[in-house]
C-alpha positions in Angstrom: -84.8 29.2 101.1 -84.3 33.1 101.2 -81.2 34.4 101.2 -81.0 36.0 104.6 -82.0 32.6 105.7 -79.4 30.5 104.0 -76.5 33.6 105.8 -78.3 33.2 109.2 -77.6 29.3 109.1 -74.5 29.8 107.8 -73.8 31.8 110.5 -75.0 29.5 113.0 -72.9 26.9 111.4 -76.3 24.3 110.5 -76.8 24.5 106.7 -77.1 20.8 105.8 -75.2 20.0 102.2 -78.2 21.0 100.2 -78.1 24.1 101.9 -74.2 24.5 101.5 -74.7 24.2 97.8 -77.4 26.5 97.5 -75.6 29.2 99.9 -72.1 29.0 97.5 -74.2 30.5 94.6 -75.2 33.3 96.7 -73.8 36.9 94.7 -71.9 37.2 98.4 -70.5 34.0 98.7 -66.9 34.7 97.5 -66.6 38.0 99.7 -67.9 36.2 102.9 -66.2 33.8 101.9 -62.9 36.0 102.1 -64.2 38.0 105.3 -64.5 34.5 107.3 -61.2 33.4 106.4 -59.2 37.3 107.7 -61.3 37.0 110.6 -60.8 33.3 112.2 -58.4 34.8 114.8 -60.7 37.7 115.7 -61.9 37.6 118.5 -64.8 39.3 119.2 -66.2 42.1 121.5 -69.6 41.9 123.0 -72.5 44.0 121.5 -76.2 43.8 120.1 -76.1 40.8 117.4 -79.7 41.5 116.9 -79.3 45.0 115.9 -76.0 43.9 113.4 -78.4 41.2 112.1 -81.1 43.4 111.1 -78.2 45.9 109.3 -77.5 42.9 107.0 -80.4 41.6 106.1 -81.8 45.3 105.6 -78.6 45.6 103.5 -79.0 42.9 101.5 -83.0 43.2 100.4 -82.0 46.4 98.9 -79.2 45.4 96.3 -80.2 45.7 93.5 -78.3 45.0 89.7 -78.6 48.7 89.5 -76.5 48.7 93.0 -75.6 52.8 94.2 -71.1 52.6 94.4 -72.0 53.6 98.2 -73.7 50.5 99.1 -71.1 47.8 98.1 -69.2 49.2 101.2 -72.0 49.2 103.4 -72.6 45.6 103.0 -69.1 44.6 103.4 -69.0 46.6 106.7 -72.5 44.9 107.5 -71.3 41.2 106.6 -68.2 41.8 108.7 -70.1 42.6 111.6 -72.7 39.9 110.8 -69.7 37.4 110.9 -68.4 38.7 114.1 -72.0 37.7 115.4 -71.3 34.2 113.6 -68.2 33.7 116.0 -69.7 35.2 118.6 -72.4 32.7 119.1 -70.0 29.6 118.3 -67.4 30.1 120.7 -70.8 30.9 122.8 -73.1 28.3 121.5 -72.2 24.8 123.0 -73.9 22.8 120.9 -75.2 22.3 117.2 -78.7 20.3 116.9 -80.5 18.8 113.7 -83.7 17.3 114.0 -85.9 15.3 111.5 -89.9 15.1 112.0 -92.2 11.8 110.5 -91.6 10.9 107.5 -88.1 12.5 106.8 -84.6 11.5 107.0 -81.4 13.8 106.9 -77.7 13.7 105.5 -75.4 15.6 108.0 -72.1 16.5 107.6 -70.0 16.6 110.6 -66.8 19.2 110.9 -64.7 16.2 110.3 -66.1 14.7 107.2 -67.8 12.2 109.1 -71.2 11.3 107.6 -74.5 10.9 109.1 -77.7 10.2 107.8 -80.6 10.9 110.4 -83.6 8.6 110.2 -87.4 9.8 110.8 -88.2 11.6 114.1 -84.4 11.5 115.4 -82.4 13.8 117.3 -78.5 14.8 116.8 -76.3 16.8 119.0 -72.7 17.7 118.8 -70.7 20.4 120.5 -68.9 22.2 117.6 -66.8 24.5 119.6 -65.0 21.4 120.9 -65.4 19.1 118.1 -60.9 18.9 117.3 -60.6 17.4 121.0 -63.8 16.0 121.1 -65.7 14.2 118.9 -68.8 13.1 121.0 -72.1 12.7 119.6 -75.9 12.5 121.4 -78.1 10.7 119.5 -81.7 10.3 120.0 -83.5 8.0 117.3 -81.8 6.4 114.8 -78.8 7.2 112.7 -76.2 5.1 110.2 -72.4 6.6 110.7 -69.8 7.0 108.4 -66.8 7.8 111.1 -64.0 9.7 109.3 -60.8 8.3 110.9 -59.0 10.3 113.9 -59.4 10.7 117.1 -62.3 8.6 119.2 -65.8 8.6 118.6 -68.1 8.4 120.6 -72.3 8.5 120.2 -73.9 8.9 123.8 -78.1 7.7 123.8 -80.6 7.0 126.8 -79.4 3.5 126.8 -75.3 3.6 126.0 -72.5 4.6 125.0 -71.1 3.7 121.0 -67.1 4.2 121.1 -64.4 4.2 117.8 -61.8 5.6 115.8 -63.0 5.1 112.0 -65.9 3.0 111.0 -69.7 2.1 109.7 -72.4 1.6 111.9 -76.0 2.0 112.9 -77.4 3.0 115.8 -81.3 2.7 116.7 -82.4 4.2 120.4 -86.0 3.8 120.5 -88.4 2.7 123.2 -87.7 -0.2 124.7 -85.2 -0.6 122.0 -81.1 -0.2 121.6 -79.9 -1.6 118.8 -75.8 -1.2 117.5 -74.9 -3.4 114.1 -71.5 -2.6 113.0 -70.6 -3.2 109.3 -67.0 -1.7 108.5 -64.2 -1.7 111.3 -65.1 -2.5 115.1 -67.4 -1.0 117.5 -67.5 -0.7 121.1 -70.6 -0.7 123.2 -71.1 0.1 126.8 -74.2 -0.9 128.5 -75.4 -0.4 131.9 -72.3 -3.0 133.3 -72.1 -4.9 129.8 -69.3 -3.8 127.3 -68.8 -5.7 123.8 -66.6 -5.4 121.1 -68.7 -5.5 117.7 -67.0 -7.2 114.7 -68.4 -6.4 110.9 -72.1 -8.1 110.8 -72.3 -8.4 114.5 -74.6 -6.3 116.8 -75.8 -5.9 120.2 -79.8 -5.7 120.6 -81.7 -4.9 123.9 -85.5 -5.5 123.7 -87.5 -4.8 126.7 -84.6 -4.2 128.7 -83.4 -7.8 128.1 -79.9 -8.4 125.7 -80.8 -10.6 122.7 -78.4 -12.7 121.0 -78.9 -12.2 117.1 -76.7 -14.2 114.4 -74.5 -12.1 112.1 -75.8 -10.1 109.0 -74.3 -10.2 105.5 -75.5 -7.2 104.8 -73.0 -4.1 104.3 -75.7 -1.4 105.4 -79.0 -0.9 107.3 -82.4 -0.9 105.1 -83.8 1.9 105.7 -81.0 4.2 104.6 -82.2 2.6 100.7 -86.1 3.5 102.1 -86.9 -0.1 103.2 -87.5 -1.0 107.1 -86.4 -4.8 107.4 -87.2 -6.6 110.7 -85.7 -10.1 111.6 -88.4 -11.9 115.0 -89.3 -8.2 116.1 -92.7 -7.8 117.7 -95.2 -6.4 115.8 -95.2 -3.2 118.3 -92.1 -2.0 116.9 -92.7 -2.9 113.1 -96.1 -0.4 113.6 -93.8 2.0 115.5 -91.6 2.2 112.9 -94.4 2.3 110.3 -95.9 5.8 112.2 -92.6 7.3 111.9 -91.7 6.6 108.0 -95.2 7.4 107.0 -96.7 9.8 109.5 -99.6 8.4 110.5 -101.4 6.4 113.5 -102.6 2.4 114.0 -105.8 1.5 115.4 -105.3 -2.4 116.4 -108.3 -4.7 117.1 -107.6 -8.0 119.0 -104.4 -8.2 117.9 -101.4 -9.0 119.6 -98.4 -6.7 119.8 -96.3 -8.6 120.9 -96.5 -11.2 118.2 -93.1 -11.9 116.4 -92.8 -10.6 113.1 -90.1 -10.7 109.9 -90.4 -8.7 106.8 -90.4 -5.3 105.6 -92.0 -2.6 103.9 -91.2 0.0 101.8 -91.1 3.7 102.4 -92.0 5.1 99.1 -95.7 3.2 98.7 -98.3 3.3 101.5 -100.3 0.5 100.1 -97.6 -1.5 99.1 -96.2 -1.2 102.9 -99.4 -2.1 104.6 -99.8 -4.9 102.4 -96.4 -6.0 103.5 -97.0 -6.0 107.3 -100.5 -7.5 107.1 -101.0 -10.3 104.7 -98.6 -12.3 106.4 -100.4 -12.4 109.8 -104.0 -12.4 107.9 -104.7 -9.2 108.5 -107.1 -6.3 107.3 -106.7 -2.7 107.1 -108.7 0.2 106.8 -107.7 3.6 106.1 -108.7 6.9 107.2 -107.1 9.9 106.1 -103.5 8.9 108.2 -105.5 7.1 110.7 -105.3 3.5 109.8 -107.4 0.1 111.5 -106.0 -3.3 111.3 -108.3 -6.1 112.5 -108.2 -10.1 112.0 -109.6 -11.3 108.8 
């Protein structure tokens, strides 16, 4: 990533930990550093971010080793006013999104430590200007939750509301899906009039808008968060669903039933290998095209 880049989403406050790494060997990284800390109780006025913007990154394309004396304090005016944009769009900015497309996950950090990790073609919100009083998250998708403890917790979706103070859990809000398993600490789940208290290994399911009752897991985290999806009487709608998201591509069915009950898994490092695992044991064929793939009865 360029360096103007890596400043404008530092800026923005939504460099991801690679990113973070990557932006603290930047040549600047001390001085803005420095700048950000003098400046956390400046408040700033209001004027064209745009225009400041452009000063820096014009600034900072022409350093060179052979750097003119006159220029070092041209970028440190330039990087002051660039961070004076930075807190002027997050005490503006109410909310800091990541998003992941098919076929890729993402490991957030939240202001509090918390981790996240965001699974394929998922959604995450959080308002950062309010995080200390409020740490409320909207999820859409799926994501596993390392809760730094403090304050409550909460994750809002389309389907409930996920409430704690310091925990593990997983969270999967997909369609005709809501799924909570807690593995560390306790969990509270509010849906439509139906609250429950989640103990480690229990969880709440809803499947088609109907609660099912599932018997407790041993397991100490989700699957796919090692790149395996694992799926325990699911129909066989969601286990393709799921497929199309981890690998990017689209199913063809042919007088098959969807709604067949399946258990097993597939990897999400191996196309044929995965397909192979979803088909053989319902006797089933594929064919691939490109990422369009066919599955028919043998």
């Amino acid at each position: 990533m360029e360096q103007e880049d890596l400043i404008k989403k530092w800026l923005n406050n939504s460099l991801n930990s690679q990113e973070f790494e990557a932006f603290k060997k930047l040549e600047d990284f001390s001085e803005l550093s420095r700048l950000d800390n003098a400046l956390q109780q400046f408040k700033p006025q209001d004027f064209e971010s745009n225009t400041e913007l452009e000063k820096l990154q014009f600034a900072l394309k022409k350093r060179t080793k052979q750097q003119n004396k006159w220029l070092k304090p041209f970028i440190q005016i330039a990087a002051i006013l660039a961070i004076c944009v930075g807190f002027y769009y997050f005490t503006s900015n109410l909310e800091t999104n990541f998003n992941t497309e098919l076929a890729q996950k993402e490991n957030i950090l939240l202001p509090d430590n918390t981790t996240v990790k965001l699974n394929a073609k998922s959604t995450l919100a959080f308002n950062n200007k309010n995080w200390k009083s409020s740490r409320a998250i909207d999820l859409t998708g799926e994501a596993y939750f390392k809760v730094s403890k403090g304050s409550k917790f909460t994750v809002h979706t389309s389907a409930g509301d996920i409430s704690v103070l310091g925990t593990e859990f997983n969270i999967k809000d997909r369609d005709n899906l809501f799924e909570v398993v807690c593995y560390e600490g306790s969990v509270k789940v509010d849906y439509n009039k139906i609250s429950r208290i989640l103990k480690p290994g229990e969880s709440f399911l809803v499947l088609d808008n109907k609660v099912v009752e599932k018997p407790k897991t041993k397991n100490t985290s989700p699957f796919w968060i090692n790149n395996e999806s694992n799926f325990k009487s699911m129909p066989y709608s969601q286990v393709l669903a799921e497929f199309e998201r981890q690998y990017n591509v689209t199913f063809s069915v042919d007088d098959i039933d969807a709604n067949e009950v399946f258990s097993g898994g597939f990897p999400h490092n191996n196309l044929d290998n995965a397909l192979q695992a979803i088909t053989i044991p319902l006797n089933l064929a594929f064919t691939k095209n490109n990422n369009k793939i066919s599955l028919k009865r043998e």
